[in-house]
C-alpha positions as CSV (number, residue, x, y, z in Angstrom):
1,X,0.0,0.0,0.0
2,X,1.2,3.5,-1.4
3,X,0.1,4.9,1.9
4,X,2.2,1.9,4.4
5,X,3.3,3.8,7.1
6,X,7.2,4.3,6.9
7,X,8.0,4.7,10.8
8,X,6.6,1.6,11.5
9,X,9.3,-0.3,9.2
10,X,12.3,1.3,11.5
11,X,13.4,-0.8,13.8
12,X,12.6,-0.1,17.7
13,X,14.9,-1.6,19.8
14,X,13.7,-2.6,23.4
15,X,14.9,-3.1,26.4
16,X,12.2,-1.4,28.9
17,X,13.1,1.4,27.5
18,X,13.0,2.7,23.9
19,X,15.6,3.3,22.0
20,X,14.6,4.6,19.1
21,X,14.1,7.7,16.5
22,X,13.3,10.9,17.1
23,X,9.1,10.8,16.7
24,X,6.5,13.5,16.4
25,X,2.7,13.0,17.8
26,X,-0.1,15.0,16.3
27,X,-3.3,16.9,17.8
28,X,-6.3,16.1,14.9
29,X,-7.6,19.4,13.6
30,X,-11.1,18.5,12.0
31,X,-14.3,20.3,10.2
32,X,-17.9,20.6,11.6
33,X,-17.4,23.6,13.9
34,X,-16.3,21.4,17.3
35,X,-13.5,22.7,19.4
36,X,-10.2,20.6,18.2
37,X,-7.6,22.8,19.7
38,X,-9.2,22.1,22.7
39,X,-6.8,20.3,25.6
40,X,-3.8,23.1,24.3
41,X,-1.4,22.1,26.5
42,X,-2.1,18.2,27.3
43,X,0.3,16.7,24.8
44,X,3.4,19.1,25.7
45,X,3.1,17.8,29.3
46,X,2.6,13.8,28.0
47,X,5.5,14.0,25.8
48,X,7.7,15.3,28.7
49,X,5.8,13.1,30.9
50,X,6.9,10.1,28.8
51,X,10.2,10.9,27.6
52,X,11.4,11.8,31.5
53,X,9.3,8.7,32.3
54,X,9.3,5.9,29.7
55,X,12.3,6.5,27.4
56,X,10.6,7.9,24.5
57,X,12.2,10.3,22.5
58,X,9.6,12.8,21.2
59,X,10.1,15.7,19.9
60,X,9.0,18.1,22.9
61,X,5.7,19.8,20.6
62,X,2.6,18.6,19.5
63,X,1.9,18.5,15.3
64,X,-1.0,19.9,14.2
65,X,-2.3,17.3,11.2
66,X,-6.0,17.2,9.1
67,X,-7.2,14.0,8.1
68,X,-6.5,14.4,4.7
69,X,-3.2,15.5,4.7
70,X,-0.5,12.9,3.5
71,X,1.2,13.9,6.9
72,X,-1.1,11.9,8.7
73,X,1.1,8.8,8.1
74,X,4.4,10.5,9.4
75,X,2.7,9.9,13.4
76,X,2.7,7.0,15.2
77,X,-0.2,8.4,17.6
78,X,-2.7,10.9,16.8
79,X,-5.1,12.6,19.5
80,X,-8.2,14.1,18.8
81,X,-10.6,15.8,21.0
82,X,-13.8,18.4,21.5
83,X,-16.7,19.6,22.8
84,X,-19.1,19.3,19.7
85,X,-19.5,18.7,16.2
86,X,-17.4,17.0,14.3
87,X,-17.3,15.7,10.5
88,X,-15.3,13.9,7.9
89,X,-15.1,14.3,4.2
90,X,-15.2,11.4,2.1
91,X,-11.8,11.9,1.5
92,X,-11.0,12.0,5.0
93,X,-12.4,9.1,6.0
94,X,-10.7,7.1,3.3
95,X,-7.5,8.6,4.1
96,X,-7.8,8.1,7.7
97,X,-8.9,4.5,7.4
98,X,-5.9,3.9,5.6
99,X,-3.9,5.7,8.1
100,X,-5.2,3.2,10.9
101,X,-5.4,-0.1,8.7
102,X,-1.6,0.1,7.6
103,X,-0.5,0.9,11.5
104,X,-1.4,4.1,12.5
105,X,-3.2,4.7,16.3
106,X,-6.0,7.2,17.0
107,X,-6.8,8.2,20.5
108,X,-10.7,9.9,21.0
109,X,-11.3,11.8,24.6
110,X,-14.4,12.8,24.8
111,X,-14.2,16.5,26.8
112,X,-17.7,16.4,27.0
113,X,-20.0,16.3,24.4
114,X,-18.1,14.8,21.9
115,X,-20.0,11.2,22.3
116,X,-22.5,11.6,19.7
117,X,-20.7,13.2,17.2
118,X,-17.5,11.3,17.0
119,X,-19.1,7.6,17.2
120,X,-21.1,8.2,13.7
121,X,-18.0,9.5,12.1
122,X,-15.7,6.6,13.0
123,X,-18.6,4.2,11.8
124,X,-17.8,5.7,8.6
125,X,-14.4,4.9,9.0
126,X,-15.4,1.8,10.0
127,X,-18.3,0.6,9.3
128,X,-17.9,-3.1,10.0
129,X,-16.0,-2.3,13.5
130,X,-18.1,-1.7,17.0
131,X,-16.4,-0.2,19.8
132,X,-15.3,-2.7,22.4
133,X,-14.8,-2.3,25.8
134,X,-10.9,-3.3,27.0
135,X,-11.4,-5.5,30.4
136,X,-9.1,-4.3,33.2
137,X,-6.6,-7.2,33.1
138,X,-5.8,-5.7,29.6
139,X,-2.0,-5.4,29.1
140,X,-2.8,-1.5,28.5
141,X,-3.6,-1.0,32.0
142,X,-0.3,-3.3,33.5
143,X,2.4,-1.7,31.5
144,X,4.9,0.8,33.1
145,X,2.4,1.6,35.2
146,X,-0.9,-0.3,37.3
147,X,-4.1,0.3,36.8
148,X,-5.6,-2.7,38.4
149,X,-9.3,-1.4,37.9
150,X,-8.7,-0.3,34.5
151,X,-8.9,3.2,33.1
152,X,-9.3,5.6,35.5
153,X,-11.5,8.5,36.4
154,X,-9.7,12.3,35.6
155,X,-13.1,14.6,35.3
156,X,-16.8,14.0,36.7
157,X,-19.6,14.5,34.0
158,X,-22.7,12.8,34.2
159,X,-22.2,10.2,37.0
160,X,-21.2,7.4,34.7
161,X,-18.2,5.4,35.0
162,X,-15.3,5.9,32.9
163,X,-15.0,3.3,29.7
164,X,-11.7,2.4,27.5
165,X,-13.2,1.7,23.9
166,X,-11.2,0.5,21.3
167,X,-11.8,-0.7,17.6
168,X,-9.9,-3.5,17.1
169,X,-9.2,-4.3,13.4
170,X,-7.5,-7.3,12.2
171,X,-6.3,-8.0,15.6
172,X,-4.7,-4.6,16.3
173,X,-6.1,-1.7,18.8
174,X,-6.8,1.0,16.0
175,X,-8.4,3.5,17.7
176,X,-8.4,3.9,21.9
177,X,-11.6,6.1,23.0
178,X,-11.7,7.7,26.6
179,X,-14.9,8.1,27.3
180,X,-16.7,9.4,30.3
181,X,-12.9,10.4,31.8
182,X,-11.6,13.1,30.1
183,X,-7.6,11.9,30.2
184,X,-6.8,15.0,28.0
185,X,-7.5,17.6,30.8
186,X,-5.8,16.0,32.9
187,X,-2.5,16.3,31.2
188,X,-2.7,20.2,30.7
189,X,-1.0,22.0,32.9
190,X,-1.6,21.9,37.0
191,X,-4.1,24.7,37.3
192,X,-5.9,24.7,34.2
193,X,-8.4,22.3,36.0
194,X,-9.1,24.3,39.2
195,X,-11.1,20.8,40.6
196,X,-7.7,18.9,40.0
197,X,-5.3,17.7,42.2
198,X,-1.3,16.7,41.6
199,X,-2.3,13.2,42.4
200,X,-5.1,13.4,39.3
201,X,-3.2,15.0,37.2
202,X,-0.2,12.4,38.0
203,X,-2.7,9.8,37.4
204,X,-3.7,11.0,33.8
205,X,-0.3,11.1,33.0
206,X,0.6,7.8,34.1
207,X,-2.9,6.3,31.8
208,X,-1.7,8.1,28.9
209,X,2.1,6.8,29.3
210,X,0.9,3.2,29.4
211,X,-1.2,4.4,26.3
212,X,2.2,5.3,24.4
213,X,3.7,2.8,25.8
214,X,1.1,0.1,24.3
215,X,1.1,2.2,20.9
216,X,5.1,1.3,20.4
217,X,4.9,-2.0,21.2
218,X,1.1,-3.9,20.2
């Protein structure tokens, strides 16, 4: 495939600790009038987070990539978030379907609101996938870090308990949704949550290491 995704031919060397290129991750920006830039500086804090903790080697800022661009296939994990509406173009959803069949990772955190917008459009993308919840003795939540009752709760909402989601496709976690848990918040900066505590916002971080860390290595 044209579109095979390069960075996942280099070889990753490890050892419990990754030696490996230099890699860039990506914030989704996206079309339908929902808030993508939302979360600004969540992915600054887990690349620090993880290089300091994990042995990644990221470059220290976030990319900014559209699901049509070409780009798209230059990031090994690509985050997207919101408050509202979101939509696809036909191109994008080919493009981004390709992005995530030849090895690429999507990560969806609903920050409220998003529920009902983003499941439609990754039906599109795949329409013959459901999302399935991951049980909490899945490797995701024993990696560097324990989660022993699975993914954990960052932000209150509605009273409902917080749900890892992932489409699995051909055996491989595609696409990771945080869903009633809002891991992106967490990760900004201590402060920009007034309700959140160090030990939450150490807590995020830790989820969305393990995260990175399953992404490398599935």
């Amino acid at each position: 495939m044209k579109y095979y995704l390069s960075f996942f031919i280099l070889t990753i060397v490890i050892s419990y600790s990754f030696v490996s290129p230099t890699y860039k991750i990506a914030k989704l920006k996206y079309s339908g009038g929902g808030d993508w830039y939302a979360d600004r500086t969540a992915l600054p804090n887990l690349i620090k987070f993880c290089n300091d903790h994990i042995g990644t080697n990221f470059e220290s800022e976030e990319e900014i990539v559209e699901a049509s661009s070409a780009d798209l296939f230059s990031y090994p994990f690509v985050f997207v978030t919101g408050h509202g509406n979101i939509s696809f173009s036909e191109n994008e959803v080919k493009n981004l379907r390709a992005y995530l069949s030849g090895g690429g990772f999507l990560h969806i955190d609903d920050n409220y609101g998003f529920d009902k917008f983003i499941r439609p459009q990754m039906k599109r993308v795949f329409p013959e996938l459901e999302f399935k919840e991951l049980p909490q003795d899945h490797k995701l939540y024993s990696l560097k870090f324990k989660f022993a009752n699975g993914l954990p709760k960052i932000h209150e909402h509605d009273g409902k308990r917080p749900q890892g989601l992932a489409l699995i496709y051909k055996g491989r976690v595609v696409c990771f949704y945080t869903y009633e848990c809002d891991l992106g918040n967490g990760w900004e900066d201590f402060g920009v949550n007034p309700s959140d505590s160090e030990e939450t916002r150490l807590k995020a971080l830790k989820m969305g290491a393990n995260l990175i860390q399953f992404v490398l290595t599935q």
